[in-house]
Every structure is written in C-alpha cells, then in structure tokens.
FITI-515237 format. One record per residue (C-alpha): z negated, x, y; residue number from 1; residue in one letter. Coordinates in Angstrom, 3 decimals, always signed. Last residue first. Layout:
REM FITI-515237
Z,X,Y,NUM,A
...
REM end
This chain:
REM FITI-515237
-1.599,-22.338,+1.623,382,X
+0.823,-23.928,+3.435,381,X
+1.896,-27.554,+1.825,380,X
-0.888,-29.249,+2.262,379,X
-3.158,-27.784,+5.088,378,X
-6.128,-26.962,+4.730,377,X
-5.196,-23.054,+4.958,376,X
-4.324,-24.040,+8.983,375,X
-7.457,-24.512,+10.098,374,X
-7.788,-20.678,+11.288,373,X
-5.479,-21.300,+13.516,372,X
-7.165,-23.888,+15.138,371,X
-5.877,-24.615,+18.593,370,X
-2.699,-22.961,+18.832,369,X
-1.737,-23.599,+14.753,368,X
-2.670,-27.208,+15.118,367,X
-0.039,-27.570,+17.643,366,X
+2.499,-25.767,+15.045,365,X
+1.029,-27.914,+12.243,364,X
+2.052,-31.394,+14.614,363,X
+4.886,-29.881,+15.710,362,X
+6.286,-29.411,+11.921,361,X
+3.922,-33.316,+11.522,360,X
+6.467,-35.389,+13.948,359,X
+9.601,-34.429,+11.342,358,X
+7.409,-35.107,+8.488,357,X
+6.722,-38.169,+10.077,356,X
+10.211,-39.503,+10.917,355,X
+11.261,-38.661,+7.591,354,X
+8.739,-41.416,+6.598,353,X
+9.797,-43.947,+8.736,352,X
+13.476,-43.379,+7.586,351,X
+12.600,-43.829,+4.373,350,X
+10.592,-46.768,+4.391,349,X
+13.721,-47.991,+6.519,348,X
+15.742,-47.748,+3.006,347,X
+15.098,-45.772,+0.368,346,X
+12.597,-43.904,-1.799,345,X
+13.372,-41.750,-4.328,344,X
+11.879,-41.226,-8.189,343,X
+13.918,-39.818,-10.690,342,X
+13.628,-36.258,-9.877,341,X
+15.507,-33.374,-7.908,340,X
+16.010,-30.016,-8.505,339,X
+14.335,-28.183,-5.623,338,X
+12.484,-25.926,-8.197,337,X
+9.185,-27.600,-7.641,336,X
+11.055,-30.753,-8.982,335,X
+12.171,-33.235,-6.230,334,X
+11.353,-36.642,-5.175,333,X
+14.573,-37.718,-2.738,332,X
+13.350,-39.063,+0.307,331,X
+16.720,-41.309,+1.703,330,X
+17.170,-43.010,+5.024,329,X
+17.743,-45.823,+7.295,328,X
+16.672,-47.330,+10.586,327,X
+17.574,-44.014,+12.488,326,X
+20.603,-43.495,+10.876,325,X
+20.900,-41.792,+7.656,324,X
+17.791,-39.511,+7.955,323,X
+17.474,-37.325,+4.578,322,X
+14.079,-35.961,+3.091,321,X
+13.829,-33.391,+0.428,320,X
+11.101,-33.455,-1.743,319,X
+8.076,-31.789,-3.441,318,X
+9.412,-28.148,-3.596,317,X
+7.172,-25.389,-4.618,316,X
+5.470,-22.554,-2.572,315,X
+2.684,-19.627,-3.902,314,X
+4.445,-16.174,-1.734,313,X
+2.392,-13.351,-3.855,312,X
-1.515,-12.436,-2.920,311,X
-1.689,-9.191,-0.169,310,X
-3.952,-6.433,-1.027,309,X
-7.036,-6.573,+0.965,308,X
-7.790,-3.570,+3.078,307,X
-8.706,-6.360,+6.580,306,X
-5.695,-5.203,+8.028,305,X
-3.935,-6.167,+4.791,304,X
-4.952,-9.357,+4.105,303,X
-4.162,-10.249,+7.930,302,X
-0.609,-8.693,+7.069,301,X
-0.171,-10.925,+4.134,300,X
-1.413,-14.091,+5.969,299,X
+0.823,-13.687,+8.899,298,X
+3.965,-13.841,+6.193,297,X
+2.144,-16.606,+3.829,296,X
+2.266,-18.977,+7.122,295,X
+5.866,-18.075,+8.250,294,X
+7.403,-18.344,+4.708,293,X
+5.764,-21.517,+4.772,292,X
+7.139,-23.068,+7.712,291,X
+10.491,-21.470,+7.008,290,X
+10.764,-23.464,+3.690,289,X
+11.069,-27.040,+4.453,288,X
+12.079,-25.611,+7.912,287,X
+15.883,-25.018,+6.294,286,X
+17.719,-22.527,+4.129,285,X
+17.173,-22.327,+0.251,284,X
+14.285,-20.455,-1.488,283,X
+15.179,-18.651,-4.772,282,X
+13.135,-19.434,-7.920,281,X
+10.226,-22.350,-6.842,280,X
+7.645,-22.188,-9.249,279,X
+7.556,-18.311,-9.477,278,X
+8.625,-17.640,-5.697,277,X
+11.625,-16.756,-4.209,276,X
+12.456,-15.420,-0.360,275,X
+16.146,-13.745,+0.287,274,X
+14.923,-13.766,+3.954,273,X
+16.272,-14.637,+7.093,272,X
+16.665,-18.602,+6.784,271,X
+12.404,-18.438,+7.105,270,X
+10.634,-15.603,+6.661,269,X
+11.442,-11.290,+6.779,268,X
+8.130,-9.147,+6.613,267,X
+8.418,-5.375,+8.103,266,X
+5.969,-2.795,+7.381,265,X
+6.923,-2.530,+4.205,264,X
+10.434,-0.786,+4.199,263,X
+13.163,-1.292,+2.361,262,X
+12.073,-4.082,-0.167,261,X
+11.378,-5.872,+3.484,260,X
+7.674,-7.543,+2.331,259,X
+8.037,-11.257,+1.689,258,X
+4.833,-11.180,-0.833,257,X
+6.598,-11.194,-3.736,256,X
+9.228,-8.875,-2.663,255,X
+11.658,-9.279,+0.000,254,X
+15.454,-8.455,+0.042,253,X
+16.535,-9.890,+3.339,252,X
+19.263,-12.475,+3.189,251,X
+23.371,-11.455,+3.166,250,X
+23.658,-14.003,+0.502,249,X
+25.288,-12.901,-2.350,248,X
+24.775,-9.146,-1.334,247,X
+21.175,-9.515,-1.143,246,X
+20.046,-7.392,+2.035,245,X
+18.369,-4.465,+2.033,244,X
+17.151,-3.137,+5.435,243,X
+18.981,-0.200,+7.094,242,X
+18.774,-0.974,+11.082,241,X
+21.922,-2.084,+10.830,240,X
+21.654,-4.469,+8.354,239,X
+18.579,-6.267,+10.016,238,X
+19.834,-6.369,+13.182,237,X
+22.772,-8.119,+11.578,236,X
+20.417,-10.323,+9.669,235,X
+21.015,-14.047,+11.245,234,X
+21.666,-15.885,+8.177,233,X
+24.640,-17.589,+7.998,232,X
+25.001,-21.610,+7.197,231,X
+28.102,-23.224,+6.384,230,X
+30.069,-26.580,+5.780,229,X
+29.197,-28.200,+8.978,228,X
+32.466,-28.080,+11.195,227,X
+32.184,-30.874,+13.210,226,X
+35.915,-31.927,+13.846,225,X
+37.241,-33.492,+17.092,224,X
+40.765,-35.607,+17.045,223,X
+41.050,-35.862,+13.874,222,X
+43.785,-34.423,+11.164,221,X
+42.500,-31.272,+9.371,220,X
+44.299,-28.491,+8.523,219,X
+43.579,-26.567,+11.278,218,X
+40.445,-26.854,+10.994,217,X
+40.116,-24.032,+8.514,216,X
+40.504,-23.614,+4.617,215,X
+39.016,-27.161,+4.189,214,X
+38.239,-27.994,+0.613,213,X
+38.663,-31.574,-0.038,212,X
+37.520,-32.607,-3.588,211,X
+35.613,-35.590,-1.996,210,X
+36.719,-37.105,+0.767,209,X
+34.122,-39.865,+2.247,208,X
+35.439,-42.188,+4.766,207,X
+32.617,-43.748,+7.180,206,X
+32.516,-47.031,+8.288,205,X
+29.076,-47.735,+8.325,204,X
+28.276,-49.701,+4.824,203,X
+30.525,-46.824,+3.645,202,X
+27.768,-44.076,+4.380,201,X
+24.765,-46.164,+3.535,200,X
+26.346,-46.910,-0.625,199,X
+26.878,-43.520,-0.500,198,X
+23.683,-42.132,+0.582,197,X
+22.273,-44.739,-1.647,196,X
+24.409,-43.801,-4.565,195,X
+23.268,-40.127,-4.432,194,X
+20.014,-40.966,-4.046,193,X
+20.049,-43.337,-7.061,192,X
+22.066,-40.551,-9.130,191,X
+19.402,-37.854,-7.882,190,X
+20.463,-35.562,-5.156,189,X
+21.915,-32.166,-4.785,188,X
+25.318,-33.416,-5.061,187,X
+24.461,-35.442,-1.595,186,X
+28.526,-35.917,-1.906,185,X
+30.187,-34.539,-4.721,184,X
+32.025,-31.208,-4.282,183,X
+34.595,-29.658,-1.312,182,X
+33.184,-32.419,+0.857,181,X
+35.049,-33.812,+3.990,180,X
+32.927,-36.896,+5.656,179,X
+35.345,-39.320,+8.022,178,X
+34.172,-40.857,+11.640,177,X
+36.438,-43.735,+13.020,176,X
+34.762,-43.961,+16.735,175,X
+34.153,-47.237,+17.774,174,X
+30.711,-47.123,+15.454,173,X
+29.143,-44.553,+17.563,172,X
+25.836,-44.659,+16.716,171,X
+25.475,-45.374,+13.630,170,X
+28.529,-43.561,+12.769,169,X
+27.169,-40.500,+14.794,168,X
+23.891,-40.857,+12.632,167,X
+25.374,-41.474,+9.424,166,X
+27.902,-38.294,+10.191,165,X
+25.312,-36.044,+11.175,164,X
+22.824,-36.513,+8.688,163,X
+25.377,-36.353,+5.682,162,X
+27.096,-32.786,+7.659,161,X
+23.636,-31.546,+7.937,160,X
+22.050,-32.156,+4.505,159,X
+25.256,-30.627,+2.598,158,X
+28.872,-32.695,+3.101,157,X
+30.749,-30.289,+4.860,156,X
+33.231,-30.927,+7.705,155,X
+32.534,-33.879,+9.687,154,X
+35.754,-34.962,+11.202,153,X
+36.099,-37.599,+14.277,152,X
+39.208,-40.032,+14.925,151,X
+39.389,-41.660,+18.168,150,X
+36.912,-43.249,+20.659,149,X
+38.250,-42.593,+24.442,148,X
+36.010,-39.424,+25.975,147,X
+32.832,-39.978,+28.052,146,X
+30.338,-40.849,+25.286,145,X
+31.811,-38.669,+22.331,144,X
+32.520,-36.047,+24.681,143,X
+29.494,-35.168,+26.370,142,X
+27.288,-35.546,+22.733,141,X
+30.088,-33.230,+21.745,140,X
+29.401,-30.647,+24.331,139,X
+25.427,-31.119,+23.955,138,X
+26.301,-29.925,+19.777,137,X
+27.524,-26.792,+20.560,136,X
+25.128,-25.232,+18.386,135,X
+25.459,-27.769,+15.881,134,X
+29.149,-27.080,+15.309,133,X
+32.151,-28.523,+17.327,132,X
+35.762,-27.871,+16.957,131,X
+37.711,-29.654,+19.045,130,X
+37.036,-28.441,+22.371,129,X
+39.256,-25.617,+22.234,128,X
+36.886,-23.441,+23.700,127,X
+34.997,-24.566,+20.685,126,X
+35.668,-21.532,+18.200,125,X
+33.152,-19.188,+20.256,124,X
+30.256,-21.539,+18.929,123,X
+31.567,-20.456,+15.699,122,X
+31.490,-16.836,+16.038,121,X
+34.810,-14.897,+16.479,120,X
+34.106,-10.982,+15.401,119,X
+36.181,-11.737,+11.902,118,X
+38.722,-13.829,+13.467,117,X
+38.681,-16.968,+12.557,116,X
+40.767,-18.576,+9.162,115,X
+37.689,-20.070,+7.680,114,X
+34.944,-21.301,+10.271,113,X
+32.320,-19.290,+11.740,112,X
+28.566,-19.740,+10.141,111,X
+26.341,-21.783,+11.740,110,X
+23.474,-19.766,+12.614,109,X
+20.346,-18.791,+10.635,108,X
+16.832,-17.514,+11.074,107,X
+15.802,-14.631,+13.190,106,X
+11.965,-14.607,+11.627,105,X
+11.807,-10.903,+11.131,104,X
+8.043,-10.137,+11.070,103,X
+7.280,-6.834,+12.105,102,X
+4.054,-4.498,+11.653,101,X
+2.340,-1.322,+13.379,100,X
+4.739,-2.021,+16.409,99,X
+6.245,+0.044,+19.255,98,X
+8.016,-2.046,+22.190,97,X
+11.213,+0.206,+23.211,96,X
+12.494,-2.275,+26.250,95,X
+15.996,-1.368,+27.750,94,X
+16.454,-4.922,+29.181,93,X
+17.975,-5.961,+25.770,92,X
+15.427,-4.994,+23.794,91,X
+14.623,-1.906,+21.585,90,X
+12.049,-2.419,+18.712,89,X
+10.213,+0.353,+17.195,88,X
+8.364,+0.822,+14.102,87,X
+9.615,+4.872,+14.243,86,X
+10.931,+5.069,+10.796,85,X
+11.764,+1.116,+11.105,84,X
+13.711,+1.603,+13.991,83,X
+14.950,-1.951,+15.292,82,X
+17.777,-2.593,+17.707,81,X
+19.134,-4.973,+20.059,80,X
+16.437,-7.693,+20.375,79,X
+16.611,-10.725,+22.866,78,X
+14.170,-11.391,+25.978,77,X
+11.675,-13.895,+26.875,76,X
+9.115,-11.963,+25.786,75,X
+6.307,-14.051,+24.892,74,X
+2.536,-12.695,+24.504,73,X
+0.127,-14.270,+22.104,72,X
-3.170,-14.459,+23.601,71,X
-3.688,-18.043,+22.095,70,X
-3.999,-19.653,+25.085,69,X
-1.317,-21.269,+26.079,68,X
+1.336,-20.300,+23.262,67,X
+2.762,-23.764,+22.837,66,X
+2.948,-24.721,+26.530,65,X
+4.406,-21.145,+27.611,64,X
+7.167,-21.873,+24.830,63,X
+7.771,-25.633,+26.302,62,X
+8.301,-27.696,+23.745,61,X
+11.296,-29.844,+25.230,60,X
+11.861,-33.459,+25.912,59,X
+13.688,-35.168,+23.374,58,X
+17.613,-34.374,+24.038,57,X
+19.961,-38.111,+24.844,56,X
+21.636,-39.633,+21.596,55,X
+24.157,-38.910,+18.841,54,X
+24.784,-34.957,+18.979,53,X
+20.686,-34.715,+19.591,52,X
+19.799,-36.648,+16.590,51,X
+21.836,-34.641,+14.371,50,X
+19.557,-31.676,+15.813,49,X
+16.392,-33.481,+14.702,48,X
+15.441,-30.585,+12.321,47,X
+16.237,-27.752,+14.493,46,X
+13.461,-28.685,+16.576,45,X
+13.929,-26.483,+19.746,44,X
+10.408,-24.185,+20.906,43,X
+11.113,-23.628,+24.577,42,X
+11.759,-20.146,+26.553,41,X
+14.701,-18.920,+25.181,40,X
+15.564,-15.127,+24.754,39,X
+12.994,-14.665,+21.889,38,X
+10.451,-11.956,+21.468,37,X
+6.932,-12.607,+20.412,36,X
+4.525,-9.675,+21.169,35,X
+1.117,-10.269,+19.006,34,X
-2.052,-7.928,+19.059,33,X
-3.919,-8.565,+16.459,32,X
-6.345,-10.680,+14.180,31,X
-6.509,-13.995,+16.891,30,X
-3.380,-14.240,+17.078,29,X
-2.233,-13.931,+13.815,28,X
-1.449,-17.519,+12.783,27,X
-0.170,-18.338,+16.213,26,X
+2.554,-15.604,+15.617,25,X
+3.733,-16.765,+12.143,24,X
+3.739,-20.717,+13.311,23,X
+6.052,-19.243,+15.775,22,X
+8.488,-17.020,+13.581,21,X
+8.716,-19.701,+10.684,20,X
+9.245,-22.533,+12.258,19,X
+11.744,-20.989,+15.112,18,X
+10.323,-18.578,+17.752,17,X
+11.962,-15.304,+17.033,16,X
+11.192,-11.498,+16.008,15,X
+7.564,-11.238,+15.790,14,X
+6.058,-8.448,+16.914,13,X
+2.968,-7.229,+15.533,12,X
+0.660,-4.623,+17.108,11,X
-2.868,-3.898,+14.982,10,X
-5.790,-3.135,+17.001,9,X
-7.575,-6.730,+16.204,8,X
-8.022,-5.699,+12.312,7,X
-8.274,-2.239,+11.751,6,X
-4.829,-0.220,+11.517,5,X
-2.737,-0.564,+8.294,4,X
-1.928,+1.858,+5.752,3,X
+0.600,+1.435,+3.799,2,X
+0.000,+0.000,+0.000,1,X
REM end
C-alpha cells in the first residue's frame, strides 16, 4: 500500500462535479484538504436531460450553494494535464495544483457520430443544425418550439434515445418523431418491459425501426436527428498522462477498490472507470453507478489516511428506471448483475417513482454537505 499523509493534511483533487465527483468531494471534506476542479459553476442533473430537450431548464444547483460550507474549494477551471510521478495537475490558467491523491470523476460525453472526422466532437456536428445530441440539447428545445413541426430522428434506442423520444412525442405530438435501433428496442428489459415501452411508444405516434444501423446521419431522412446511439468516456487526460485504459471501452483500469491499475494514488468513478464488482461484473454508464463509485472512492482514501487497507467496491443492481413521458413510465426489477427480472412496474406508478429516485441523487448530495458522515446509512452506498 502507498503511503498516505495523516488524516486532515492529505490534498485531494477531484477532477469534476458530476454524481460521482461531487458526492466524492463532500464525502472527504472533513478528512482532507479538497480542490474540486470543474469549468462550470452549477451541479447539472444528467438524469433529467430528456426533460430539458422537451420543456423549460429546472433551476440550477448552484456549485457555491452545494459546497457552502463544507471547506471544499471549487476551481472553476478545466484540467490540461496530470503527472502522476509528480501528483500534479496543470490547469488551464497555468495552475500546477500538487495532490497526495486524485479522483478522476470526468464522466462521459456523447460520442461523435459515424462518418466525422476523427478530431470532430459531436456537439461540433450541430453547426448544421440538424444533428442534435444531449449536449446541444437547449438548441433543439429552441427549434422544436420556434421551427414548423416536421419529421424528427432519434438515433439509438438505449435509455436515452427511449426517454427522449417518449418525452419529445409527449410533448410535441405535431412533430412526427421516429426511434432507429440497430437491435430490439429496451433489449435490456424484461418481455413485459419491453412490451410496455412498446406498447407507450406507438400509443404516441412514434415509429420504431428496428434492424436499422445508421452509418451517419446522412443517411437518415428527417428534418433534425438526435443522435443517441453512443456514449464515450471522457479519459483523454487520462491516456495521456499514462493510465491504463480497457481497450474495449477506453475506461480506466481500476482494481477492486477503483484504484488506477497504473498508479494508486489516483481513483477513477463514475462513466470514467472500467469499475466491476463481484455481484455486479462490469459497471455500465449512468448515475445508477457514479453515485456509488463516488462514495466507495472517498471511502478508500479515508481508509487509507487513517492506515486501514481499503475494503473492495460492494454494489449490485436493483433496477433500472425509465420515464416515458411524464405521466408514464417503466421500473424494470433487475438482477444484481443488471439482467433484468420478472417483476416491473408500469404506468404513472412508474413515473412517480422515477420521479423520486431522480429527487433523492440531490437529495444524497444535500445530505452529503450537511452530514457527510450520514451517508453509510444510506441504501444503496455503503
């Protein structure tokens, strides 16, 4: 095991302010010294961003609200470079902030569309202002309310492309909205989820193509396309500054306890890291996980600065929950291994309960500024 310094002393910078990056910096506040860099100053909840394309923004989470305080201290700035033999990170005002550990908590982007130039990013690919993704999603909120209804493509038929086309069909039922899927849609879902989320997708006008792979949006017909049919993590700065990554997935190697397999100081959570556990095998994308990740990650160093030796990642799946509207949705009992169950619930039951989930991320991150040390209690963390 590295050594550590004692408790309070220790510097840790966490590496941005998503799930898994915040709930990791309120955790150790009061153990050590925490630096939280992030170029934005609000916490956005990636979860409701189908809501967001459909309907007007929630107000924000103020970063200097969440972090009031706590003693963590935000740098609103973005980082350019790590050195892992020196524990330094370089920002982009010319920073070098040294650190005893690091938690990379970058997440995930959408990834650029097939056919693009290999250094064009997908937000770059809406100049055009056809092509949408859900990081340009205010400039198709603009359009869909200002712009004659027409013909409306969501490409990719995973957990964001269903949300976003039931809620833009809900919402915007002038506008003739289809759902491209290279597989089955909701293929991760039982055979009653999967025939709900059918059964909720035609009920609202929307045409479901199955068996359609897109090679790029040029080859499909509609007047704007949301191109939903991949997620990237954000480990460039990881790459370059030598970490591991899994070549499937271009994640951070971790161990057991989300240590870089590279070097120790440095935890990865959230869409960043290649992150398993026994129950679970390999962790997908999305807050379900990043939460967690977070937790265990600010756990493992406290462990450490107090000479403890850091207990693996424990995390299983219980379900996955799917807004189809807002009066509508699916929760789809799963396995601890993701795969999914029998059992689902449907309907505005649903939709309610999504809708507390959602409310409870904020809740834990609000609990995690006031009570951090309340946070083993609850279900779901520890």
């Amino acid at each position: 095991m590295t050594t550590s310094p004692n408790h309070q002393n220790q510097r840790v910078i966490v590496l941005g302010a998503g799930y898994g990056g915040l709930i990791a910096a309120l955790r150790l506040a009061p153990h050590a010294r925490v630096t939280l860099i992030d170029p934005s100053d609000h916490f956005t909840e990636r979860v409701r961003q189908h809501e967001l394309l459909a309907r007007a923004p929630r107000p924000p989470h103020p970063l200097t609200t969440m972090l009031r305080g706590t003693g963590v201290r935000h740098l609103a700035r973005r980082a350019t470079s790590i050195d892992p033999t020196a524990r330094r990170v370089t920002t982009d005002d010319g920073q070098s902030l040294p650190y005893d550990r690091l938690v990379y908590a970058l997440g995930s982007r959408t990834g650029r569309t097939p056919g693009a130039a290999p250094e064009q990013t997908a937000p770059e690919q809406t100049a055009a202002e056809r092509v949408y993704t859900a990081e340009s999603a205010d400039s198709l909120r603009t359009r869909l309310r200002s712009a004659r209804p027409g013909t409306l493509a969501v490409v990719g038929a995973g957990l964001t492309g269903t949300e976003v086309a039931a809620e833009l069909a809900e919402t915007h039922p002038d506008w003739k909205i289809s759902l491209l899927s290279t597989g089955e849609v909701a293929a991760g879902h039982s055979a009653k989820g999967r025939a709900h989320v059918r059964t909720v997708l035609t009920a609202r006008g929307v045409r479901i193509e199955e068996g359609r792979k897109v090679g790029s949006p040029e080859e499909v017909d509609a007047d704007a396309l949301f191109w939903a049919a991949s997620m990237t993590p954000n480990t460039a700065l990881a790459d370059t500054a030598g970490l591991r990554l899994d070549p499937i997935t271009a994640r951070i190697e971790v161990d057991e306890t989300l240590r870089s397999v590279s070097y120790p100081e440095i935890y990865a959570v959230g869409d960043a890291a290649a992150a398993h556990s026994a129950a679970s095998g390999p962790l997908r994308m999305g807050c379900a996980a990043a939460l967690p990740t977070g937790f265990h990650a600010a756990g493992a160093i406290i462990a450490e600065s107090l000479g403890r030796r850091p207990e693996p990642l424990r995390f299983g799946y219980v379900t996955q929950c799917v807004s189809l509207g807002r009066h509508d949705g699916l929760i789809q009992f799963v396995h601890p291994d993701d795969t999914p169950r029998d059992r689902v619930l449907t309907g505005r039951t649903a939709a309610l309960v999504k809708e507390q989930v959602v409310r409870a991320t904020v809740g834990i991150l609000r609990l995690a500024r006031s009570s951090p040390r309340a946070l083993p209690l609850v279900p779901g963390l520890g």
